[in-house]
C-alpha positions as CSV (number, residue, x, y, z in Angstrom):
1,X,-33.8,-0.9,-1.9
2,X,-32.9,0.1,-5.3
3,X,-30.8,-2.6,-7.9
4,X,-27.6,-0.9,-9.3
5,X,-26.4,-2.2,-12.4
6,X,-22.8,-3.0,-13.3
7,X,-21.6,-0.4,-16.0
8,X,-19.8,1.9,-17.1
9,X,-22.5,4.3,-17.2
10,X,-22.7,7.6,-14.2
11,X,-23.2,6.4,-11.5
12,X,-25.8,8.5,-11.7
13,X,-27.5,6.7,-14.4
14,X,-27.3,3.3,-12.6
15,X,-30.3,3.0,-10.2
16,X,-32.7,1.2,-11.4
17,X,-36.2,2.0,-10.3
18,X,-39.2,4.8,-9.7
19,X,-35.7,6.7,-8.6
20,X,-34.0,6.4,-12.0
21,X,-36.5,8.4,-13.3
22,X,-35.8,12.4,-12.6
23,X,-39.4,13.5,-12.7
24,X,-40.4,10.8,-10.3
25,X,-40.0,12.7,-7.1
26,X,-42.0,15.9,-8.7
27,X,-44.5,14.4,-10.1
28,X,-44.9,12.6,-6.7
29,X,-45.3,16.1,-4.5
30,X,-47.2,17.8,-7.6
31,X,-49.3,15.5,-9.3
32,X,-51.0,13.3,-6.5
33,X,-55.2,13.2,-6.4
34,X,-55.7,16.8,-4.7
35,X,-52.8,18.8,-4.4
36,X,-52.8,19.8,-8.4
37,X,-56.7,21.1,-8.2
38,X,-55.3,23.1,-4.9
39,X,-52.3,24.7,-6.1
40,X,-54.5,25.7,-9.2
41,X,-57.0,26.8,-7.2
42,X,-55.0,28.8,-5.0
43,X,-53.0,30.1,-8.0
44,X,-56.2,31.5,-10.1
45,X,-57.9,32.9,-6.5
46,X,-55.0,34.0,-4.5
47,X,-55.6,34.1,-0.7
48,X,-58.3,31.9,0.3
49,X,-60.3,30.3,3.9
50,X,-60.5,26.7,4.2
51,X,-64.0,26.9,3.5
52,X,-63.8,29.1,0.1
53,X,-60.9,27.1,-1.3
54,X,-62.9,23.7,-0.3
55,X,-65.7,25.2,-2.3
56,X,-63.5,25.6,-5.1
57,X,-61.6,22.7,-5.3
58,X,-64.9,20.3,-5.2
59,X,-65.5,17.4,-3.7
60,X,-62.6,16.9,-1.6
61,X,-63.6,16.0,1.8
62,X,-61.9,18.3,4.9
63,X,-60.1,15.2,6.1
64,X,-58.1,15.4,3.0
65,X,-58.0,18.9,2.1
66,X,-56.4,19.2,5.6
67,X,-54.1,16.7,5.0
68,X,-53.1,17.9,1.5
69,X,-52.4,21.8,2.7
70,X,-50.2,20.5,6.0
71,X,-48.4,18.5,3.4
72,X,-47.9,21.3,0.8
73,X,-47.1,23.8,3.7
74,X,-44.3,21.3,4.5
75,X,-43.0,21.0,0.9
76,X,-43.2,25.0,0.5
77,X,-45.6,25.3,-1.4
78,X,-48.3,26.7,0.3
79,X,-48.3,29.0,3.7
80,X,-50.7,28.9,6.6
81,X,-52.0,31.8,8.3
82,X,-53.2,31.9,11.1
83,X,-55.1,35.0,12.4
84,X,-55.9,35.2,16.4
85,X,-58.9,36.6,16.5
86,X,-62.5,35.8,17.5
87,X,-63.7,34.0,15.7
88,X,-60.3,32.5,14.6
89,X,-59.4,33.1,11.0
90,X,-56.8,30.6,8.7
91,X,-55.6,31.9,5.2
92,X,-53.6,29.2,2.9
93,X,-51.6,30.8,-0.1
94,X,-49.7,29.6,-2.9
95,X,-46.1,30.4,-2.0
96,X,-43.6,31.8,-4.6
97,X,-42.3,28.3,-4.9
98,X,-45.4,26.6,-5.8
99,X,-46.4,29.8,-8.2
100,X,-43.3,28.7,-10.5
101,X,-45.2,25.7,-11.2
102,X,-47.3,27.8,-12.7
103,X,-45.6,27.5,-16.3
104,X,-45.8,23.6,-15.7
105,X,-49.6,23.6,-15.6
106,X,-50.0,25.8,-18.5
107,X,-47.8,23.5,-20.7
108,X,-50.6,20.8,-19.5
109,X,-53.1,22.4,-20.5
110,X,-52.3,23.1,-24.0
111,X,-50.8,19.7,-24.1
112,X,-54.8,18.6,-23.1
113,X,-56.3,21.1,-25.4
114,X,-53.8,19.5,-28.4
115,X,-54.4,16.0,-27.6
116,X,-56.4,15.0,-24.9
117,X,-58.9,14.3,-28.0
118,X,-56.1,12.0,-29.3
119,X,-56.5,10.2,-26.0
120,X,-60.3,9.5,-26.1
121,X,-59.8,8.7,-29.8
122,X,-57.2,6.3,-28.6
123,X,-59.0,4.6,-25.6
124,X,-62.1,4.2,-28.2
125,X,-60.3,1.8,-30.4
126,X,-58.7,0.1,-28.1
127,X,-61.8,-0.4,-25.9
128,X,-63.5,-1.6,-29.6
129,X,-60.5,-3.6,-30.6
130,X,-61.9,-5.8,-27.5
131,X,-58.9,-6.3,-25.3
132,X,-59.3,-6.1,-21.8
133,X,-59.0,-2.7,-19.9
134,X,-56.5,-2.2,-17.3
């Protein structure tokens, strides 16, 4: 249960914890292990089968990719297909929702391209500066 501090502050400010922080809960349903490479994927493909967009996304196992795409269908961000034929045939698509995360990613990606050299630079001296790695 979250702390609440006594101020005169919002009451919106006054939580204390992962909840006082407004990017929390979206960097949560965005930014966990898979779902990122899968929303990119199925942003830069469109339409894709299980089996084409587990190609794409890597080494995800299907245990996982099937638990990431029932979550993101929950969250709205992706829809399921499913096509009643022989054999059976299942689409998954980035739903206009999770295509206006779109601008999000590209801002990441510059951001990367501008600094993720910083970063390595960074960890380098660090590492040499011989204090102990997380």
């Amino acid at each position: 249960m979250p702390r609440t501090i006594a101020t005169t502050a919002p009451a919106a400010n006054r939580t204390v914890g992962p909840e006082s922080c407004p990017i929390t809960p979206v960097v949560d349903l965005v930014f966990s292990r898979w779902t990122t490479p899968i929303l990119w994927k199925l942003n830069e493909y469109g339409r894709q089968r299980f089996v084409d967009l587990q190609k794409h996304v890597g080494t995800i196992t299907s245990k996982v990719l099937t638990q990431r795409l029932r979550q993101l269908e929950r969250d709205g961000l992706v829809t399921r297909t499913h096509y009643t034929e022989i054999p059976p045939r299942v689409e998954y698509e980035i739903t206009e929702l999770g295509k206006s995360l779109a601008p999000v990613f590209a801002t990441l990606v510059v951001w990367s391209g501008e600094h993720l050299d910083d970063v390595h630079d960074a960890r380098a001296h660090y590492d040499a500066s011989g204090r102990p790695r997380a």
